[in-house]
C-alpha positions in Angstrom: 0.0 0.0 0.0 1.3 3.2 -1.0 1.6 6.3 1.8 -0.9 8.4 -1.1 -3.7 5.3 -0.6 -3.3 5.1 3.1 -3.5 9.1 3.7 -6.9 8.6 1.4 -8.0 5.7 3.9 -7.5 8.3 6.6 -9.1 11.3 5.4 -11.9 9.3 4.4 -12.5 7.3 7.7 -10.9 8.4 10.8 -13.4 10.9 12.0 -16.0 7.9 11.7 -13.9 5.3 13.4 -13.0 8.4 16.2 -17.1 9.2 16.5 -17.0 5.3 16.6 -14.5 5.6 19.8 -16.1 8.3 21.0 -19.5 6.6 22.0 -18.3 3.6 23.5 -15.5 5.6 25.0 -17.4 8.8 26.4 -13.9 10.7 26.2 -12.4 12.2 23.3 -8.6 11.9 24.8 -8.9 8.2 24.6 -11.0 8.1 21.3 -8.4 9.9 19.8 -5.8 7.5 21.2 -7.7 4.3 20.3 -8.0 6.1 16.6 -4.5 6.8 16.0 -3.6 3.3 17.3 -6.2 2.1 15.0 -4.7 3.4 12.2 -0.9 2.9 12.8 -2.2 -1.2 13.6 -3.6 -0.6 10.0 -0.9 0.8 7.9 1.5 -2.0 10.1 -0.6 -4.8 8.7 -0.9 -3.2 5.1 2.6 -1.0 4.5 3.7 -4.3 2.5 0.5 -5.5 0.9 -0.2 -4.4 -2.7 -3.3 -1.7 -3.2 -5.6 -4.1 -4.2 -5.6 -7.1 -1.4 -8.0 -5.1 0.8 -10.7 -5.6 -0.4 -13.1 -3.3 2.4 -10.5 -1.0 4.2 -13.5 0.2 6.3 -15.0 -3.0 8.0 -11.0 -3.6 8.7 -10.3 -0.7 10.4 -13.4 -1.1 12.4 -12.5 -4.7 13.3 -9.4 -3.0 14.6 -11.4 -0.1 16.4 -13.2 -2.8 18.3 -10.2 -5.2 18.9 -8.5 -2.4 20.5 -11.8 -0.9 22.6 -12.4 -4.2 24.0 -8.4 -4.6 24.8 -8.6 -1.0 26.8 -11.5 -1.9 28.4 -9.8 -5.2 29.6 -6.8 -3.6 30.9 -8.6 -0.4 32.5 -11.0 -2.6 33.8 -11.8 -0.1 36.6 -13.8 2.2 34.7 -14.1 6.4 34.8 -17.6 7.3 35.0 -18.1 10.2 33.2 -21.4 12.1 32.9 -23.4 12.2 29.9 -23.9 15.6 30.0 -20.1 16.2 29.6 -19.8 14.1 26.5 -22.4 16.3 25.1 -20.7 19.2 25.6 -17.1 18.9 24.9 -16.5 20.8 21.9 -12.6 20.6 22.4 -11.9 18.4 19.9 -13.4 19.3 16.0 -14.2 15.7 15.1 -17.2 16.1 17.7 -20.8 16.3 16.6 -22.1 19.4 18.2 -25.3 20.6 19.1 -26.0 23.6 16.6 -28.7 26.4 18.0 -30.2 28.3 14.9 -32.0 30.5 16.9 -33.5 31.3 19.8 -37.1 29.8 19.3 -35.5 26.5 19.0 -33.3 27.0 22.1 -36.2 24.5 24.1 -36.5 22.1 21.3 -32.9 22.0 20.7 -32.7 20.9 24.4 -35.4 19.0 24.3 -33.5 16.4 21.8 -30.3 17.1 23.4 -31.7 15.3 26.5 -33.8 12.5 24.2 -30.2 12.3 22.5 -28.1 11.9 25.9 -31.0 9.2 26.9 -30.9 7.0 24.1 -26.9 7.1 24.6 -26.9 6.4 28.0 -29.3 3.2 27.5 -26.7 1.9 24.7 -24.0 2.3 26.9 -26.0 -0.5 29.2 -26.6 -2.8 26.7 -24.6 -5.8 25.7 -21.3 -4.4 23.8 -22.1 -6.4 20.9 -25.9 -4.7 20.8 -24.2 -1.5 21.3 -21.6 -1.9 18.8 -24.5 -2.7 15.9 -26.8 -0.3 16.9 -23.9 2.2 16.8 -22.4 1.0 13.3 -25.8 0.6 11.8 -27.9 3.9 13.0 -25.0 6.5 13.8 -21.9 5.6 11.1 -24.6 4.1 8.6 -22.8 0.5 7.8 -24.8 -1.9 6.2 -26.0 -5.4 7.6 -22.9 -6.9 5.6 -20.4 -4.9 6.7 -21.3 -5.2 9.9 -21.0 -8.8 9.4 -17.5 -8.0 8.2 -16.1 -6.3 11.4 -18.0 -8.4 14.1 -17.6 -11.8 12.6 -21.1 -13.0 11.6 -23.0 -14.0 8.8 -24.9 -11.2 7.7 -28.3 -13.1 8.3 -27.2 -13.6 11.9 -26.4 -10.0 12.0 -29.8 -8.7 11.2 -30.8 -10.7 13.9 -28.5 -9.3 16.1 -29.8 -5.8 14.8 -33.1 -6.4 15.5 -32.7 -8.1 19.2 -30.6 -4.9 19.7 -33.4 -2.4 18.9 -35.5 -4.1 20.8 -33.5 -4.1 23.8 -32.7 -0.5 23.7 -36.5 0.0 23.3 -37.4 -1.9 26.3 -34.8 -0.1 27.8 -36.1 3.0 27.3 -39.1 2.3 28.6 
């Protein structure tokens, strides 16, 4: 792999893998660790490969993303709470989704969401890693059943299965 095809890779994907870190992480400092290790794992296993022998660079590097989170969470197994309301609002770091008011009529609805947003977070962060994981690659980043399949190691009927079981738990949940 040339250094031209991997600086595309990287452009194209690493503020999706580090939104990817992000959620499961709830701390931009470590996302952005986990990302850069994510991509220095990538261009390790690929520097000597030709350009065409990966065939789906994305579902590899978000194998690797998820490798790696579930290796930090193993040896940091005592884990920092931090509060929803701080994830929400650190705007430090540019690859962070922000909360954008238009104007000041839809200050309360803007909030309103904010809170349904920081909910529905909170409740995927309770749920089985691999439930969170889909619902994560498949509602926020937008992956496909099949590449899903790809990065967590399942067919992609079972992974539509898993999808679905998912959903419903965070429903209940939610509830």
């Amino acid at each position: 792999m040339t250094k031209e095809k991997f600086s595309n890779i990287y452009d194209t994907y690493s503020k999706e893998i580090f939104n990817f870190l992000f959620l499961r992480t709830s701390s931009s400092d470590i996302a952005n660790d986990l990302t850069s290790e994510t991509f220095f794992k990538f261009w390790k296993t690929n520097c000597d490969k030709p350009e065409d022998y990966l065939k789906n660079p994305r579902a590899f590097l978000y194998r690797l993303a998820r490798n790696l989170l579930i290796d930090f969470y193993r040896k940091n197994s005592k884990q920092t709470i931090v509060s929803i309301d701080a994830c929400i609002e650190d705007t430090d770091n540019e690859n962070v989704i922000e909360i954008q008011v238009q104007s000041e009529e839809n200050i309360e609805r803007e909030y309103v969401e904010s809170e349904k947003r920081a909910m529905v977070l909170a409740c995927i962060k309770q749920l089985n890693p691999i439930y969170a994981d889909v619902l994560i690659y498949y509602y926020i980043q937008g992956l496909d059943s099949k590449e899903i399949a790809n990065i967590i190691g399942r067919t992609e009927q079972n992974t539509r299965v898993i999808i679905h079981r998912a959903l419903a738990s965070l429903k209940k949940s939610i509830k």
